[in-house]
C-alpha positions as CSV (number, residue, x, y, z in Angstrom):
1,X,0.0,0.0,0.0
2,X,1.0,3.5,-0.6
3,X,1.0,6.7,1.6
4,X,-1.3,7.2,3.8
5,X,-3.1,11.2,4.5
6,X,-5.0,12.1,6.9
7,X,-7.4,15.4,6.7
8,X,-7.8,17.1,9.7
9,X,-11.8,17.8,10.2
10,X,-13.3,15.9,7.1
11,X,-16.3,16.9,7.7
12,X,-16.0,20.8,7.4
13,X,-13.0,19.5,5.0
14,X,-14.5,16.8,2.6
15,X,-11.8,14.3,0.9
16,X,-12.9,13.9,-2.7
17,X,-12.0,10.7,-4.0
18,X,-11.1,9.5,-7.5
19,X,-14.5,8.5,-9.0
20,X,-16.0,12.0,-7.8
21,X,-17.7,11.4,-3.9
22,X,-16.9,13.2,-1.1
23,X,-15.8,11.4,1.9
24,X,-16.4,12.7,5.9
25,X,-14.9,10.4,8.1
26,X,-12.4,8.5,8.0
27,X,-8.6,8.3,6.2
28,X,-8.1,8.0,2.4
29,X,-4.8,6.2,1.5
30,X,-3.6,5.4,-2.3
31,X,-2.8,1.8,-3.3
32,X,0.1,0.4,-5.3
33,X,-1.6,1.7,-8.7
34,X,-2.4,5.2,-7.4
35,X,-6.5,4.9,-6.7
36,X,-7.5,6.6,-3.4
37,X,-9.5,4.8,-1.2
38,X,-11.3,5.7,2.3
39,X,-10.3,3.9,5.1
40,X,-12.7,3.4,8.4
41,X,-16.4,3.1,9.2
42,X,-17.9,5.0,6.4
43,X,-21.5,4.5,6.5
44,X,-24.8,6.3,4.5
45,X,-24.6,9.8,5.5
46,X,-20.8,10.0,5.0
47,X,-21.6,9.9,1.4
48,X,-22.5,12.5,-0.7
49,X,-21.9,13.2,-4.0
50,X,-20.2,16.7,-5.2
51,X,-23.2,18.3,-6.5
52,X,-25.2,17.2,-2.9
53,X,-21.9,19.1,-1.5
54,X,-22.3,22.2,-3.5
55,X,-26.0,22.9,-3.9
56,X,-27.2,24.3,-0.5
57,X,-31.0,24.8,-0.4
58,X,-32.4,27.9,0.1
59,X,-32.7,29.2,3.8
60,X,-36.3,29.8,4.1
61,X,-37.6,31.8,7.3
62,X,-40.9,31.0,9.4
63,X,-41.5,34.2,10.1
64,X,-44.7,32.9,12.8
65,X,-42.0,31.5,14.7
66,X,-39.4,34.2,14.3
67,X,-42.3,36.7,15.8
68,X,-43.3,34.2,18.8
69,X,-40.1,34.1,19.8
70,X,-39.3,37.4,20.2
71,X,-42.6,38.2,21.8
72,X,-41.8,35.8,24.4
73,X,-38.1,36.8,25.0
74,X,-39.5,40.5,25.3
75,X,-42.2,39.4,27.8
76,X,-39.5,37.6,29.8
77,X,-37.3,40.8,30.4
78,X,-40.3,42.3,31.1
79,X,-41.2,39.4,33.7
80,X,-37.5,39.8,34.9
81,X,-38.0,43.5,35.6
82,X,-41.0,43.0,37.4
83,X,-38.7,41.0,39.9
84,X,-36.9,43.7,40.7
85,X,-39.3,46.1,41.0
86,X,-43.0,45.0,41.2
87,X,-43.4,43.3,44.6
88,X,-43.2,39.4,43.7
89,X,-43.2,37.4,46.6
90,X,-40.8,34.8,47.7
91,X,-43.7,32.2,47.1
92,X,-43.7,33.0,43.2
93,X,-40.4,33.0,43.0
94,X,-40.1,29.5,44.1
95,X,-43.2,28.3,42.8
96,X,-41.8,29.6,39.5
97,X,-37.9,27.3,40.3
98,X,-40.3,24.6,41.1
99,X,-41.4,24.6,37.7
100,X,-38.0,24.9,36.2
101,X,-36.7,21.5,37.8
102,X,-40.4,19.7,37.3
103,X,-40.7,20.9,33.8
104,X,-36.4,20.3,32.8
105,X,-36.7,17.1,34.6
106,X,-39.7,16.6,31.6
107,X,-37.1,17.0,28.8
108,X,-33.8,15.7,30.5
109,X,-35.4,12.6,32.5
110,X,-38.4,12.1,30.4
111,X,-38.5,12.9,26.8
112,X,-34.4,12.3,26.6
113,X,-33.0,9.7,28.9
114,X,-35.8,7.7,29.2
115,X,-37.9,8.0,25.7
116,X,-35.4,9.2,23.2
117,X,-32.5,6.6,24.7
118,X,-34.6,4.4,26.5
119,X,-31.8,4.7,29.4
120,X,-34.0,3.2,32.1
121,X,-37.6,1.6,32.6
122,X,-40.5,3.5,34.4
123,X,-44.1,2.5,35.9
124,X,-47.2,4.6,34.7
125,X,-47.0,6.7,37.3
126,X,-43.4,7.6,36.8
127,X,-44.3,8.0,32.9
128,X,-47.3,10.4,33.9
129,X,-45.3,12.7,35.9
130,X,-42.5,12.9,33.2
131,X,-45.1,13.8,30.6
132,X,-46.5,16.1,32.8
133,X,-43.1,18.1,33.2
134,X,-42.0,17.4,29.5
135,X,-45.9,19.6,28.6
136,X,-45.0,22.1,31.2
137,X,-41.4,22.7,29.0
138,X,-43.4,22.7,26.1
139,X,-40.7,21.7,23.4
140,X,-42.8,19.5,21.3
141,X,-44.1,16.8,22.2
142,X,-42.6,13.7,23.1
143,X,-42.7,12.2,20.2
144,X,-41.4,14.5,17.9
145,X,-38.6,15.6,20.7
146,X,-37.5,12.4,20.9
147,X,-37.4,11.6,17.1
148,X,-35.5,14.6,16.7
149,X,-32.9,13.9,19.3
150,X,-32.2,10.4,17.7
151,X,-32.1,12.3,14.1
152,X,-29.5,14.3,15.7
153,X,-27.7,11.1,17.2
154,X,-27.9,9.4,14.7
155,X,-26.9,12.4,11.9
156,X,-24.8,14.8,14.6
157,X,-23.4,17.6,12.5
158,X,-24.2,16.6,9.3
159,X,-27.4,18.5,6.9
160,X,-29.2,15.8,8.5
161,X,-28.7,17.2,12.1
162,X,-32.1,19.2,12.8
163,X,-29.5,21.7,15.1
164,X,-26.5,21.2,13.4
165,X,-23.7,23.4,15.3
166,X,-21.4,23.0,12.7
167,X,-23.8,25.9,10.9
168,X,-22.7,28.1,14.1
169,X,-23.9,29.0,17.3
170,X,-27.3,31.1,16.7
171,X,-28.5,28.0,14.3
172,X,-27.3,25.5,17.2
173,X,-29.1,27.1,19.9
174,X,-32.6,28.8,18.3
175,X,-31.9,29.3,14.2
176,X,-33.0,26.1,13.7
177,X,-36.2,26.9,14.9
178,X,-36.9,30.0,12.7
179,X,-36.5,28.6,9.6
180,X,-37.8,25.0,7.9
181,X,-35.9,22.0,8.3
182,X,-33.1,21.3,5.9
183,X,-34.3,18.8,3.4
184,X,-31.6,16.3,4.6
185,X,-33.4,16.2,8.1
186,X,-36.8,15.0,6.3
187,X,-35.3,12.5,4.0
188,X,-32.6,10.7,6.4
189,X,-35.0,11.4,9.4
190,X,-37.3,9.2,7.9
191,X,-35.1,6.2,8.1
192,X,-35.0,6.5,12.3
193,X,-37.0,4.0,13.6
194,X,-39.5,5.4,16.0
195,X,-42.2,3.1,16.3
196,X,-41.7,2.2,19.8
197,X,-42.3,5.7,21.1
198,X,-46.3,5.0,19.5
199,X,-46.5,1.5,22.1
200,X,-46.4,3.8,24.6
201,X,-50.0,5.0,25.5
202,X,-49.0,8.0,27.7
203,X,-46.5,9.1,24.7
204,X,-50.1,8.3,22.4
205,X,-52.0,10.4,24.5
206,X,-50.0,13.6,25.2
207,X,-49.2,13.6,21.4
208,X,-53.4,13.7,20.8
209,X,-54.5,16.5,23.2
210,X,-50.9,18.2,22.8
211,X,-52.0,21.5,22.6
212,X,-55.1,22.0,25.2
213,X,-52.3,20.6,27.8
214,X,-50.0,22.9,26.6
215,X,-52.2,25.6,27.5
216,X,-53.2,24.4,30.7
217,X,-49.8,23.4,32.0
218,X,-47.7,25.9,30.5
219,X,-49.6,29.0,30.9
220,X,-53.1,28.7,33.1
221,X,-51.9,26.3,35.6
222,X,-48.6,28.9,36.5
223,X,-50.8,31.7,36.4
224,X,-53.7,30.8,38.5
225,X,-51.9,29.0,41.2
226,X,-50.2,32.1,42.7
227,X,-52.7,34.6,42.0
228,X,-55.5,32.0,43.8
229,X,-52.8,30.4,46.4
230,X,-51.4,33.9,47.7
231,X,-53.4,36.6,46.3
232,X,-50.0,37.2,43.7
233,X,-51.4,39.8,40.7
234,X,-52.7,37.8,37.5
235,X,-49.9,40.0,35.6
236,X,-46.9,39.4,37.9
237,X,-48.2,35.7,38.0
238,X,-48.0,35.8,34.2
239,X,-44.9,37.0,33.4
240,X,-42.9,35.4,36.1
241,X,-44.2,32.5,36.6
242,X,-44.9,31.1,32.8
243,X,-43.3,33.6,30.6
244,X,-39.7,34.4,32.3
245,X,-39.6,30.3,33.8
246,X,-40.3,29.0,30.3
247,X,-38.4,31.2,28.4
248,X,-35.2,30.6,30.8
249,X,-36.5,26.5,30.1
250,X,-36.0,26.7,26.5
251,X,-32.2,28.4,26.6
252,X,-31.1,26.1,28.9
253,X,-32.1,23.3,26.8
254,X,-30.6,25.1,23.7
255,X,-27.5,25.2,25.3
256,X,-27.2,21.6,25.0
257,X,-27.3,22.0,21.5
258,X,-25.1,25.1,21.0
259,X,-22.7,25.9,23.6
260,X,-21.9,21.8,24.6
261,X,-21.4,21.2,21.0
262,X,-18.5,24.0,20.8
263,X,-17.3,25.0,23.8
264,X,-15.4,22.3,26.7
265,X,-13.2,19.4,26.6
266,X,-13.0,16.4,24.8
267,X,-12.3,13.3,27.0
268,X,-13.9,10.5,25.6
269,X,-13.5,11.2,21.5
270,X,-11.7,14.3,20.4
271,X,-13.0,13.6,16.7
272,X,-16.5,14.6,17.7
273,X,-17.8,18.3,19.0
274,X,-19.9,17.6,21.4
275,X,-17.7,18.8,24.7
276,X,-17.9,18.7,28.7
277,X,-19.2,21.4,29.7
278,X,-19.5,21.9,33.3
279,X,-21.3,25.2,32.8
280,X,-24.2,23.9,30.8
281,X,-24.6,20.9,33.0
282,X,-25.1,22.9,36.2
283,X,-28.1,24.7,34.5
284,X,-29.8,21.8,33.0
285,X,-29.4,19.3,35.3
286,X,-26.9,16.9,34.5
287,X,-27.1,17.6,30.3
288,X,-23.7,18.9,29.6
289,X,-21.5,16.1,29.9
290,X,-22.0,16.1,26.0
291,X,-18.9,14.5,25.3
292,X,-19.3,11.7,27.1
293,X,-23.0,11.5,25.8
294,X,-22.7,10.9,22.3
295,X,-20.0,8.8,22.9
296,X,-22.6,6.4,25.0
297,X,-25.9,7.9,24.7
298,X,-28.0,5.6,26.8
299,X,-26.0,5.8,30.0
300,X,-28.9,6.3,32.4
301,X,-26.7,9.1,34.0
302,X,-25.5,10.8,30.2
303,X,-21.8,11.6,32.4
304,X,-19.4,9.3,33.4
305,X,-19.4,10.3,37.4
306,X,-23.0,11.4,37.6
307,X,-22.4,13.4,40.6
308,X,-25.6,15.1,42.4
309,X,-24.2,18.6,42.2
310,X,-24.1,19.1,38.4
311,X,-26.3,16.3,37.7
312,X,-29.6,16.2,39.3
313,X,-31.5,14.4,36.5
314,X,-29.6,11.6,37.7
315,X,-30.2,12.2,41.4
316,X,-34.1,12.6,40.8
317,X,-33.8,9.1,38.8
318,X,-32.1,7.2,41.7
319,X,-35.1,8.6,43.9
320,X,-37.6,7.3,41.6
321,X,-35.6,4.0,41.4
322,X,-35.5,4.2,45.4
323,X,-38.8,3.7,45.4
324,X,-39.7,1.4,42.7
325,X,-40.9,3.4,39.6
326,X,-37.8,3.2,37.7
327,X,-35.6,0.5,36.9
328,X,-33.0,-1.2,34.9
329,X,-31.6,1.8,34.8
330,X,-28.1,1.2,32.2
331,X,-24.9,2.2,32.5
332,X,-21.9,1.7,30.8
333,X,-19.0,-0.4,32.5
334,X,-15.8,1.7,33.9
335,X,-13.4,-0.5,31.7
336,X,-15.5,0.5,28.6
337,X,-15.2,4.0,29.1
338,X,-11.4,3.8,30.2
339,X,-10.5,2.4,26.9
340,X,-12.3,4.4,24.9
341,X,-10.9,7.4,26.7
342,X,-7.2,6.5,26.1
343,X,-7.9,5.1,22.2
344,X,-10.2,8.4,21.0
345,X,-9.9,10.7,23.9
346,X,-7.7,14.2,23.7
347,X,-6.0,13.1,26.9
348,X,-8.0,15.4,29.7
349,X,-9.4,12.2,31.3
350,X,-7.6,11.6,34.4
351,X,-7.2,7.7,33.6
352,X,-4.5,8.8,31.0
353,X,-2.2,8.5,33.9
354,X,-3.5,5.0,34.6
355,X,-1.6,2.1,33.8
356,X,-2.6,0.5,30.7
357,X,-2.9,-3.1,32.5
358,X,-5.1,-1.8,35.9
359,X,-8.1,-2.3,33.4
360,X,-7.6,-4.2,30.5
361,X,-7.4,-1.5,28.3
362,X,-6.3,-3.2,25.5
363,X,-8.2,-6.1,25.5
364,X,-11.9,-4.7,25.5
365,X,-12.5,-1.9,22.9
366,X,-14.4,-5.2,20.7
367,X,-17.0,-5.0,23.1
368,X,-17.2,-1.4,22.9
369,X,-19.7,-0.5,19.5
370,X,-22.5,-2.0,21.8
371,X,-22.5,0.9,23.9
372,X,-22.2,3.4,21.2
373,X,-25.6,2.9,20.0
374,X,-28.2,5.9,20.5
375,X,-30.3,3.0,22.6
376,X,-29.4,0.2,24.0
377,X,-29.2,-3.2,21.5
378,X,-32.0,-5.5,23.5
379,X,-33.7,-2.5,23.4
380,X,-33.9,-2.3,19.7
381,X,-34.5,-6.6,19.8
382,X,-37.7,-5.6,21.7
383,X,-39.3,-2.9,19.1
């Protein structure tokens, strides 16, 4: 064989090969008679031809959503002022947090660890109150937040990504939004497999009478509760309690998307952007241990420690295992994620200054694709 090239970020740098595709991932290396060929795991959506490449659809606004949005951002420095100088008591103020962790523990524990991964098991009851917080969030509903998150999984940073940060940080964290999905996203999302998230009759349900809960968890429910419970003003109620706490919701969660998928270290697989960021886990629970994530998306925990402190999805599962409405909650095994950390890894985990022998390091990355999947493999046997 010849000499072998590498290109530094194929896929913001395609490798075009001899007979006119475009490579993304992977090494290209010239034989004995001078033909290029790509080397690695190459699979559907690291082909494209040039002319896919080169022609980039139109950009077209939805100006509805580009207006609701900034309605609701103006509403929630409007709400914010009124904290600091309407008289909001200390009971809507934490009324309002309560919200923040019940509905973030909706998307983080419900709609993402346990429907989109399928990380752990939960009773009816446990389902219920996760559907519950995922309405209060309002980001969808849980079927098409879940079948977006495995788009992006399954897609990350591609055309096909619904958020795809490589398209910078505005896109990442609310562009995508404004404008209509890329066609990529409609034609590869199509060949996600879903249909388990439709056995599910709570998922069913919500996905039926989406929008009269929306309206009555969302907005109603956070309004009347103070102004009824404490004689709070239906305006201060309003604006602090559904406007500013849902607003602050839905940037959290896009920081997942945007500022973990540029900004942190890269412990686990320095080929990929996703990043720890302690920052954006502290504010969403547990979420921005992004890194580690993607690398194994249905650890239970999404992070390799889990600790309580930047990680209270976690925590809040454990209590629900505790008491018998979650279970076979998955995790992956310390040796798999010590090998894959010293094989991929940019060197910032600590085991780099492990011995290589303390944990088999070299005998166990075979097992390792198993835990790689975007949910788990007797998961998928079951669907």
């Amino acid at each position: 064989m010849g000499a072998m090239k590498n290109f530094p970020d194929p896929r913001v740098v395609p490798a075009k090969l001899s007979n006119g595709s475009i490579v993304l991932g992977g090494q290209i290396e010239s034989n004995d008679n001078g033909e290029e060929l790509a080397l690695g795991k190459i699979d559907a959506i690291n082909r494209l031809t040039v002319s896919e490449v080169r022609k980039e659809p139109p950009v077209i606004i939805v100006w509805r959503n580009v207006f609701i949005f900034i309605y609701l951002h103006l509403a929630a420095f409007y709400g914010l002022y009124l904290c600091f100088t309407d008289a909001v008591t200390w009971a809507t103020l934490v009324w309002s947090y309560a919200l923040f962790i019940f509905g973030g523990f909706g998307i983080t524990g419900g709609a993402h660890r346990l429907w989109a991964h399928r990380c752990y098991k939960a009773k009816w009851p446990l389902r219920v109150i996760a559907a519950v917080g995922q309405t209060i969030a309002l980001q969808n509903d849980i079927y098409v937040w879940s079948r977006d998150h495995r788009v992006h999984h399954k897609f990350s940073e591609t055309d096909a990504d619904p958020h795809n940060a490589r398209r910078g940080f505005f896109f990442a964290h609310v562009g995508w939004l404004l404008c209509k999905k890329h066609p990529e996203v409609i034609r590869r999302g199509k060949t996600v497999d879903v249909s388990d998230l439709l056995q599910d009759p709570i998922v069913v349900y919500q996905r039926k009478f989406y929008i009269p809960l929306v309206l009555i968890f969302c907005f109603v429910m956070p309004t009347l509760v103070p102004w009824y419970c404490w004689g709070e003003s239906l305006r201060t109620s309003f604006f602090v309690a559904s406007i500013l706490r849902y607003v602050i919701t839905l940037n959290a969660t896009w920081l997942v998307n945007s500022a973990a998928h540029i900004w942190g270290a890269h412990p686990y697989d320095k080929g990929i952007n996703p990043s720890e960021n302690r920052f954006v886990a502290f504010i969403t629970s547990g979420e921005g241990w992004h890194n580690f994530h993607h690398v194994f998306p249905w650890d239970y925990k999404a992070s390799e420690l889990g600790n309580y402190g930047t990680n209270t999805t976690r925590a809040i599962i454990d209590f629900f295992a505790w008491m018998g409405l979650a279970y076979d909650l998955k995790s992956v095994p310390d040796e798999i994620v010590y090998s894959r950390a010293r094989r991929t890894g940019d060197g910032s985990h600590s085991i780099i200054a492990l011995k290589d022998n303390q944990f088999r390091l070299g005998e166990i990355h075979v097992e390792e694709e198993q835990f790689c999947e975007i949910i788990p493999v007797e998961e998928k046997r079951s669907v």
